[in-house]
FIDO-922529 format. One record per residue (C-alpha): chain; x, z, y. Coordinates in steps of 0.2 Angstrom, whole numbers. Layout:
<drenses>
+----+-------+-------+-------+
! ch !     X !     Z !     Y !
+----+-------+-------+-------+
!  A !     X !     Z !     Y !
...
+----+-------+-------+-------+
</drenses>
This chain:
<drenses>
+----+-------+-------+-------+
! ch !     X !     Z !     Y !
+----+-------+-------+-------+
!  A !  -189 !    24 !  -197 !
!  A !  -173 !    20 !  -203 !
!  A !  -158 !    27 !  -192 !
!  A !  -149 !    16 !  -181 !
!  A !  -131 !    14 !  -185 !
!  A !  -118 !    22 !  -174 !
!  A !  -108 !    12 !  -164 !
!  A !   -91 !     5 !  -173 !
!  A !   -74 !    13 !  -169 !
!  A !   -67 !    -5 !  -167 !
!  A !   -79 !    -9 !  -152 !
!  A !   -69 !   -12 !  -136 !
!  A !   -69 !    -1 !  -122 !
!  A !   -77 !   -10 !  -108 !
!  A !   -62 !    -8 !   -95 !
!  A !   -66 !    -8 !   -76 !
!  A !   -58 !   -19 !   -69 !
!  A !   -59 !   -14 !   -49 !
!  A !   -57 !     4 !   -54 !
!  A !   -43 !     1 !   -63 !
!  A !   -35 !    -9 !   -49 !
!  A !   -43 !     6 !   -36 !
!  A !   -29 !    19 !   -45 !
!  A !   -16 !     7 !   -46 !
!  A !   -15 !     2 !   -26 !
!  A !   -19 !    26 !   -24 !
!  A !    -3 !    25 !   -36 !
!  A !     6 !    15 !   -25 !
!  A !     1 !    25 !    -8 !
!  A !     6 !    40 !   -14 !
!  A !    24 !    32 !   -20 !
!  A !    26 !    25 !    -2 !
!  A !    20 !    39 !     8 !
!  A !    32 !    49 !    -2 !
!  A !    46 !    41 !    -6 !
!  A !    45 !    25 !     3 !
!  A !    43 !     8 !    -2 !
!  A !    60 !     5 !   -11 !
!  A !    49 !    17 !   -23 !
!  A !    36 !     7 !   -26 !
!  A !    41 !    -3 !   -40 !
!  A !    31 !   -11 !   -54 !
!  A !    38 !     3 !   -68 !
!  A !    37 !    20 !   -55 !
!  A !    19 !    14 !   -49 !
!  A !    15 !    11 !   -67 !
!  A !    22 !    28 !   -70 !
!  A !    12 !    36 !   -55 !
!  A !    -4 !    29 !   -62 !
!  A !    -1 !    35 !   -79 !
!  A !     3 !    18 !   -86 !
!  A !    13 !     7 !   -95 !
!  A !    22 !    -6 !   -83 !
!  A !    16 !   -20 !   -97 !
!  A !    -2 !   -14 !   -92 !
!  A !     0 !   -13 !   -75 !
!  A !     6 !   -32 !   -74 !
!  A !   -11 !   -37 !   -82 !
!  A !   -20 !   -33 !   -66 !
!  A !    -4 !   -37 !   -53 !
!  A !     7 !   -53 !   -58 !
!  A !    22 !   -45 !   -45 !
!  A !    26 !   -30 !   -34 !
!  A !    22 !   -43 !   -18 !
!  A !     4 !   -45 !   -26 !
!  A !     1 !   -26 !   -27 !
!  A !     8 !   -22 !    -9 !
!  A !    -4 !   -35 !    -1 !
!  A !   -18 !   -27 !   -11 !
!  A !   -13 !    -9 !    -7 !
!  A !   -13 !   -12 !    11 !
!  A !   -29 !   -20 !    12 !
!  A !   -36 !    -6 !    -1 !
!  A !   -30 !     5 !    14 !
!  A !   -38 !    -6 !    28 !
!  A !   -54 !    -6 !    21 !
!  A !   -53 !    14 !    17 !
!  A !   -50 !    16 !    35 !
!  A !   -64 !     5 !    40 !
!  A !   -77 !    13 !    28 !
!  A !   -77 !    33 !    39 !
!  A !   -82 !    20 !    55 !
!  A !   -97 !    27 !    62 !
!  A !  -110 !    15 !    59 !
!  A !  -119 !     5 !    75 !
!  A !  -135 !    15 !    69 !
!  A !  -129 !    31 !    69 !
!  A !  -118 !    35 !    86 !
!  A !  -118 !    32 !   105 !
!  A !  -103 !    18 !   107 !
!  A !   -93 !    30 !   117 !
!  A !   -93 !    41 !    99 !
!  A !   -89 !    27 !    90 !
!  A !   -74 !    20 !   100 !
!  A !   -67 !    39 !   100 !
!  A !   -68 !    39 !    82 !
!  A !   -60 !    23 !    80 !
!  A !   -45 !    26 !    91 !
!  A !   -43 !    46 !    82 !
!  A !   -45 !    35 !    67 !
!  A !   -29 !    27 !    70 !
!  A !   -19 !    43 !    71 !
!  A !   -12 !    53 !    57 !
!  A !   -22 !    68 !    58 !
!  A !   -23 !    70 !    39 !
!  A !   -15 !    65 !    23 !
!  A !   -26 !    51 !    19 !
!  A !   -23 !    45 !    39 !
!  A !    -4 !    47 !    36 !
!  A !    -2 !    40 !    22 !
!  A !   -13 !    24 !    29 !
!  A !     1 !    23 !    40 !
!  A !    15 !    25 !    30 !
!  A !     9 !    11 !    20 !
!  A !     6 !     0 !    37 !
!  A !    24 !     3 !    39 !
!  A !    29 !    -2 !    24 !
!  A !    20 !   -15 !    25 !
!  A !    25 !   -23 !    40 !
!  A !    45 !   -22 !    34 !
!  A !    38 !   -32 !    23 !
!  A !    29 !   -43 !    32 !
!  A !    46 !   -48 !    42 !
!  A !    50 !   -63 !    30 !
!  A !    34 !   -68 !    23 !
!  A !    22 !   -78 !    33 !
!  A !     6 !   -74 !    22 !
!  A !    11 !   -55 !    23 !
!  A !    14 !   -58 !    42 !
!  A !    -4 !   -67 !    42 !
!  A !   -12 !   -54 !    34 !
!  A !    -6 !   -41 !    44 !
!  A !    -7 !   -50 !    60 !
!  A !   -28 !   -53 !    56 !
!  A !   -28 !   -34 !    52 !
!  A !   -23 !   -29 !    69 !
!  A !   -35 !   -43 !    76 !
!  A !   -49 !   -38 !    70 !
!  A !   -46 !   -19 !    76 !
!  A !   -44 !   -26 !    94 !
!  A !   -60 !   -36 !    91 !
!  A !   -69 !   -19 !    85 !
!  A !   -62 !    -9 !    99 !
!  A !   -64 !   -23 !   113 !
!  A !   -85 !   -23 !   106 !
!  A !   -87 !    -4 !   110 !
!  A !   -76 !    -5 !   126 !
!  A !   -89 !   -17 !   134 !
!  A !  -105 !    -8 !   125 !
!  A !   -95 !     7 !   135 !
!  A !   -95 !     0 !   151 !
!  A !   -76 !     1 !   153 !
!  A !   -74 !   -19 !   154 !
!  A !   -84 !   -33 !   154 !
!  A !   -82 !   -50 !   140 !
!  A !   -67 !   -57 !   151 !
!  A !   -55 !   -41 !   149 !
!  A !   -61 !   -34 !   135 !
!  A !   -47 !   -38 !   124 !
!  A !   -34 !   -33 !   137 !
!  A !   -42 !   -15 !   138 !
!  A !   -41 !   -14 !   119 !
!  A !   -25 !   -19 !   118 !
!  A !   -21 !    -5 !   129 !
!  A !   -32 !     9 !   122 !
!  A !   -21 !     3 !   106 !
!  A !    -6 !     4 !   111 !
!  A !    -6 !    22 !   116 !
!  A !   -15 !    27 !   100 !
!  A !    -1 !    17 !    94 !
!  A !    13 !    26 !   101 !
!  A !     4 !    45 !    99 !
!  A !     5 !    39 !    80 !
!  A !    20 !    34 !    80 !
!  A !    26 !    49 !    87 !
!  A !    19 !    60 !    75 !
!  A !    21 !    52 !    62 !
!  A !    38 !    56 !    63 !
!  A !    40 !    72 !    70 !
!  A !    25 !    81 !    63 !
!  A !    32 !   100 !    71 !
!  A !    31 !    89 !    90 !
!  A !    14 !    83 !    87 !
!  A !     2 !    91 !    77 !
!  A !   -16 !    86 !    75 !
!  A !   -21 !    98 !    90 !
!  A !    -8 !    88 !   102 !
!  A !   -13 !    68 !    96 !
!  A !   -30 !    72 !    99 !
!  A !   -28 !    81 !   115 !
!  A !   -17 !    65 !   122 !
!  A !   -31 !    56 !   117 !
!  A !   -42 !    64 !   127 !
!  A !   -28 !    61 !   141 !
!  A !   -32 !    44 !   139 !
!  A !   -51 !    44 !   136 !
!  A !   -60 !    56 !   148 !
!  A !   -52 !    47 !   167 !
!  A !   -61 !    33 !   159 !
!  A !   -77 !    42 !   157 !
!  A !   -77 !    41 !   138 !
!  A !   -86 !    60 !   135 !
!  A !   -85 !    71 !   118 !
+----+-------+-------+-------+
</drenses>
């Protein structure tokens, strides 16, 4: 049998394209939840990443393009540790959504700080605006479903209920997101349950 050649040197690497845009959008989380966004530019993200800015523009044309990628990177990061419908009582899984919208950890915290980020951003630019606008539609749609499933509303005020749960999930996060010594994990979850258990939302 005669051997079958080894492969030649001057074959080209078969480049992943989604990874490759995965480590770029972590790149520019990690800049922003350090350093804020004025960090994130094309040539310190590329930097972060281990890259040349010249390869890093091959997969994002402009800064604008890689910040509206990087948050919806992080959106759907978020989404993905959802309990899924098959797996828990809708009471667990709107518990776990709303604890899912408070830095409790690094990666939650640095959700946020890109959300932040994002959102100064977002002040000028209408698609930006739209894209962050939908994002916070569809969690209010997604809370809204597990409120009524949870008895706490029916179809007609669901929306108001979850805009309310929000708001104070919202404002706990906030809050800690800035003053980490006030309100460690222990306190956001505890005001959580402040705000869950009169409502008959049990662990």
């Amino acid at each position: 049998m005669v051997p079958r050649a080894a492969p030649s040197a001057d074959v080209p690497k078969v480049v992943d394209i989604e990874q490759r845009r995965t480590e770029l959008t972590d790149a520019t989380a990690r800049l922003i939840a350090r350093s804020g966004i004025e960090s994130a530019t094309m040539r310190e993200v590329a930097a972060e990443a281990g890259w040349t800015t010249g390869a890093l523009t091959h997969y994002f044309a402009d800064k604008r393009e890689l910040l509206l990628t990087t948050f919806q990177a992080s959106l759907a990061n978020r989404r993905s540790h959802r309990p899924p419908d098959t797996d828990a009582e809708p009471a667990a899984q709107l518990r776990a959504s709303l604890e899912g919208a408070l830095p409790l950890d690094e990666p939650r915290r640095r959700h946020w700080m890109v959300t932040i980020a994002f959102c100064s951003q977002a002040a000028g630019d209408p698609e930006l605006a739209a894209a962050q606008r939908a994002a916070y539609r569809e969690f209010r749609d997604h809370v809204a479903t597990l409120a009524q499933r949870c008895g706490l509303t029916d179809a007609h005020d669901a929306h108001a209920v979850a805009e309310r749960l929000i708001a104070v999930a919202d404002g706990i996060a906030v809050q800690a997101l800035f003053d980490e010594r006030s309100w460690s994990a222990d306190r956001q979850l505890s005001q959580l349950e402040e705000l869950l258990s009169p409502l008959g939302v049990s662990r």
